[in-house]
C-alpha atoms as an extended CHARMM CRD file, in Angstrom:
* protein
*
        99  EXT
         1         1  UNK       CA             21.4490000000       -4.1350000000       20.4580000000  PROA      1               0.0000000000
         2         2  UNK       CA             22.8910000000       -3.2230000000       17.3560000000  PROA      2               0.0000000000
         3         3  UNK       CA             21.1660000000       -0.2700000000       14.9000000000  PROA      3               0.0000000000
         4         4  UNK       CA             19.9290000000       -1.6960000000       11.3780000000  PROA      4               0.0000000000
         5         5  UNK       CA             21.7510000000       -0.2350000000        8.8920000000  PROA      5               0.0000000000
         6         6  UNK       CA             19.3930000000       -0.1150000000        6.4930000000  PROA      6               0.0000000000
         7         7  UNK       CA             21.6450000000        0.8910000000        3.3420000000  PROA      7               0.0000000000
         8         8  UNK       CA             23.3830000000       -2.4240000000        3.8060000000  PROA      8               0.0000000000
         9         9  UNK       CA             19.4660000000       -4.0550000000        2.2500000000  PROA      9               0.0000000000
        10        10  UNK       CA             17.3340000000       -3.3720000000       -0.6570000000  PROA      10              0.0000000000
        11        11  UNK       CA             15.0580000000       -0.8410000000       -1.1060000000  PROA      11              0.0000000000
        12        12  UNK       CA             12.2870000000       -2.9990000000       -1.0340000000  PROA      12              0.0000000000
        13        13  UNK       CA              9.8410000000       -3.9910000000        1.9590000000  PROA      13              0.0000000000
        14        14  UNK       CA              8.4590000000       -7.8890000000        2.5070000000  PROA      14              0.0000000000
        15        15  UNK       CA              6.7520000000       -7.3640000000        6.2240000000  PROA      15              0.0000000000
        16        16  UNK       CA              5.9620000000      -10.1440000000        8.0640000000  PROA      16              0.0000000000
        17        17  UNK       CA              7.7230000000      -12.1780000000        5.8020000000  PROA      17              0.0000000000
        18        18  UNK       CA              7.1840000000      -15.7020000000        7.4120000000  PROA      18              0.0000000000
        19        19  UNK       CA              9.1040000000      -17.8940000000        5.8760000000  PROA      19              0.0000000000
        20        20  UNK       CA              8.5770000000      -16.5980000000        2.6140000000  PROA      20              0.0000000000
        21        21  UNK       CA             11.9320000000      -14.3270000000        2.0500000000  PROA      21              0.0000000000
        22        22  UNK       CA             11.5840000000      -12.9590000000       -0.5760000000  PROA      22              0.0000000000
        23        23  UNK       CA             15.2370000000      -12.1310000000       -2.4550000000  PROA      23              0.0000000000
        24        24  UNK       CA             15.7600000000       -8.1800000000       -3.3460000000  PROA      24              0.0000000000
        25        25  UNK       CA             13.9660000000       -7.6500000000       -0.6140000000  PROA      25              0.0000000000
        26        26  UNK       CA             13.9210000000       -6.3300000000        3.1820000000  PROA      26              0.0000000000
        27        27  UNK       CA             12.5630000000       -8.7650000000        5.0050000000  PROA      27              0.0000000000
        28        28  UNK       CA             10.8320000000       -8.1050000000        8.4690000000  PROA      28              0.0000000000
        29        29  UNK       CA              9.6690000000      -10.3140000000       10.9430000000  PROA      29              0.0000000000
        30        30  UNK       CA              8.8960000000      -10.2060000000       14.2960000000  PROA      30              0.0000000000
        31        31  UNK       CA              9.7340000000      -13.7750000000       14.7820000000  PROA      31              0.0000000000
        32        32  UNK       CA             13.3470000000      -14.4340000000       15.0650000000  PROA      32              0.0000000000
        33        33  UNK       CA             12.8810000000      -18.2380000000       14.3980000000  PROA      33              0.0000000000
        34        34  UNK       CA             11.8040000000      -17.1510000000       10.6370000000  PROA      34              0.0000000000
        35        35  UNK       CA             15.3610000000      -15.3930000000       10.7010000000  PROA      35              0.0000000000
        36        36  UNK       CA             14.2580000000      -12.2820000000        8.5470000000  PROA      36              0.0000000000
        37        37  UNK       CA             16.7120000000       -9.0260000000        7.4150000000  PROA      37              0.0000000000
        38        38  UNK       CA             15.0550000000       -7.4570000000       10.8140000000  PROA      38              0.0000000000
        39        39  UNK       CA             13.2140000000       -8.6350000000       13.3990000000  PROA      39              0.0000000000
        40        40  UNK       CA             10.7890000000       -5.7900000000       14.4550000000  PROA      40              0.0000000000
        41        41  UNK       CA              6.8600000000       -5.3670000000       14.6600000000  PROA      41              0.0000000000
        42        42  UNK       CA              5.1150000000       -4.1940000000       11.8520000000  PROA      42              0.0000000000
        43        43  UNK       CA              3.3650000000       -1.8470000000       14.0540000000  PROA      43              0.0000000000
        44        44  UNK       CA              6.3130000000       -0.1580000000       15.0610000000  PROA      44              0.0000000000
        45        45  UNK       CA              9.0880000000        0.8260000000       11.9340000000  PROA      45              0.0000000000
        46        46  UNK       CA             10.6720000000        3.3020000000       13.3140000000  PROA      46              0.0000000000
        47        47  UNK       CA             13.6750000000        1.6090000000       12.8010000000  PROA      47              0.0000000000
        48        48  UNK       CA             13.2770000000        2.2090000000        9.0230000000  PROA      48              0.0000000000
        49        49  UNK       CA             13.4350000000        5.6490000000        7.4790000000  PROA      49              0.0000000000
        50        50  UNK       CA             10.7520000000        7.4390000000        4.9380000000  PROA      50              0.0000000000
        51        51  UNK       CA             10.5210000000        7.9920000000        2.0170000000  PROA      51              0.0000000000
        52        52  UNK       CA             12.8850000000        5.4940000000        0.7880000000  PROA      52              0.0000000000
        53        53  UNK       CA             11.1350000000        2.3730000000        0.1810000000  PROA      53              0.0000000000
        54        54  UNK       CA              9.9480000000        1.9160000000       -3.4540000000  PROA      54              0.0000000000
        55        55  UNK       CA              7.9750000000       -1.0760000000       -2.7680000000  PROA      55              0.0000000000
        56        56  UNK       CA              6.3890000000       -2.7350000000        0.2800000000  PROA      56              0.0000000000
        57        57  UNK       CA              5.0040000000       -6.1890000000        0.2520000000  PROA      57              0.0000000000
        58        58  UNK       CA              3.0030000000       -6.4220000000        2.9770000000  PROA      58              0.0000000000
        59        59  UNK       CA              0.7590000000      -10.3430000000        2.2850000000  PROA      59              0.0000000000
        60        60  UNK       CA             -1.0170000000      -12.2070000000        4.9860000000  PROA      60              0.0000000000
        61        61  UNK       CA             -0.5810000000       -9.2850000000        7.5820000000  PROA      61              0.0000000000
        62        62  UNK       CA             -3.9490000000       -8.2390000000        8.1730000000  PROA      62              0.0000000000
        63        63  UNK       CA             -5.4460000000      -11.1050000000       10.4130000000  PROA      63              0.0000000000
        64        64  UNK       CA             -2.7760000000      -10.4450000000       12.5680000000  PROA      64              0.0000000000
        65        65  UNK       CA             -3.4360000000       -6.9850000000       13.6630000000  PROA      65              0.0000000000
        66        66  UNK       CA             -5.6290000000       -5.4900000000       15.7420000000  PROA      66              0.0000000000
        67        67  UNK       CA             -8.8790000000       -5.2620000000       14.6030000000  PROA      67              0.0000000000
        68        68  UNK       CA             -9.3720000000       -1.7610000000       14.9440000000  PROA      68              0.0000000000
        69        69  UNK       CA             -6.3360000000       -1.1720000000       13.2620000000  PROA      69              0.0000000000
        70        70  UNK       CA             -7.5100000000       -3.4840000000       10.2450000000  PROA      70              0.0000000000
        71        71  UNK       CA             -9.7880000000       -0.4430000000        8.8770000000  PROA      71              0.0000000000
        72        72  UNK       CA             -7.5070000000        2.0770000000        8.5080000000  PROA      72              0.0000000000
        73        73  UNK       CA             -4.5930000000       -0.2090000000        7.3200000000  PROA      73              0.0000000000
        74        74  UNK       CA             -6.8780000000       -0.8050000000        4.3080000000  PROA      74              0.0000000000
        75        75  UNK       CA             -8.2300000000        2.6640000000        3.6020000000  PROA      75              0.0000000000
        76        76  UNK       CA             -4.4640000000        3.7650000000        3.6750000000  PROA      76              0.0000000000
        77        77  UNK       CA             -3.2140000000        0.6450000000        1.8000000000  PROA      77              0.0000000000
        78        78  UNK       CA             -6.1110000000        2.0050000000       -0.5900000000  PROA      78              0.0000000000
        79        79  UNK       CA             -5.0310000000        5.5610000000       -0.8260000000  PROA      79              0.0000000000
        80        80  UNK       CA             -1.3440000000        4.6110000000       -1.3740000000  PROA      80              0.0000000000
        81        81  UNK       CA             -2.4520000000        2.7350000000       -4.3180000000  PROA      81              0.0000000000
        82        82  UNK       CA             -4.1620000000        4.7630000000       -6.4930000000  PROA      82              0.0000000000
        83        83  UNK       CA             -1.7580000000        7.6170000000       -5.4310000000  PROA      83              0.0000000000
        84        84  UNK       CA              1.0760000000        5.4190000000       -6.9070000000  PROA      84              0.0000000000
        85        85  UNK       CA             -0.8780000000        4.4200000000       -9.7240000000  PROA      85              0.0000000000
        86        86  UNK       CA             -1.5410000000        7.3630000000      -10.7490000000  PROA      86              0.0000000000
        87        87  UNK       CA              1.6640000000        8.4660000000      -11.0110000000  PROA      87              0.0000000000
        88        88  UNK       CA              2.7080000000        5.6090000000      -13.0260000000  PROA      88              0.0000000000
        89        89  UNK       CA              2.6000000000        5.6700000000      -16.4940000000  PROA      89              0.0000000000
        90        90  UNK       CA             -0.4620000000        4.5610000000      -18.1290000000  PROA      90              0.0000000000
        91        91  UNK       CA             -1.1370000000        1.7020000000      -20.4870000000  PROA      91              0.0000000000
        92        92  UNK       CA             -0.3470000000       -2.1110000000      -19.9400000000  PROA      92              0.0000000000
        93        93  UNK       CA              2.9480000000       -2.7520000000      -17.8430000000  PROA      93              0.0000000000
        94        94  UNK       CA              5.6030000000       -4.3510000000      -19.5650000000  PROA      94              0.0000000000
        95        95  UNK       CA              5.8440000000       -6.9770000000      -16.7970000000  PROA      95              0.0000000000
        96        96  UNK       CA              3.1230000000       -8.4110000000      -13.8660000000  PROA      96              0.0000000000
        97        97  UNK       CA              4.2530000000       -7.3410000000      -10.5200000000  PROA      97              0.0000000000
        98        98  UNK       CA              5.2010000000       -9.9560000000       -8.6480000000  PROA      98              0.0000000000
        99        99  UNK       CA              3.1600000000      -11.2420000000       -5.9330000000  PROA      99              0.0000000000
């Protein structure tokens, strides 16, 4: 198997992108069949290094975890929020993010 070079891809994360690749994005799957960027489990990016994603996208993920791994997917999805957005700039942004 051949190593992802992720430098060849945007800085961006879509996981479990489905069929909905998203362009300027990374997208993961673990499906081949939706041919993503990388095919990998969203439990497992090790694959990917830290601390260089800017953005992950991570829609219609949840139901298909775990349950006991739903919890503290939120609580950090939570935490990584407010962290961010409080490092943003305040006031109205310029632009919606897209969804």
């Amino acid at each position: 198997m051949n190593e992802f070079d992720y430098r060849k891809y945007p800085n961006k994360l879509n996981l479990g992108c489905g069929f909905d690749k998203r362009p300027g994005y990374t997208n993961v799957d673990m499906n081949s069949f939706h041919s993503p960027d990388l095919v990998c489990d969203v439990l497992d990016l090790s694959v990917l290094p830290k601390n260089y994603y800017v953005e992950i996208v991570a829609q219609d993920i949840l139901e298909h975890l775990p349950r006991n791994l739903t919890k503290s997917a939120l609580v950090y999805s939570a935490i990584s929020y407010f962290m961010i957005s409080a490092t943003q700039p305040r006031g109205r942004p310029k632009q919606a993010p897209t969804i």
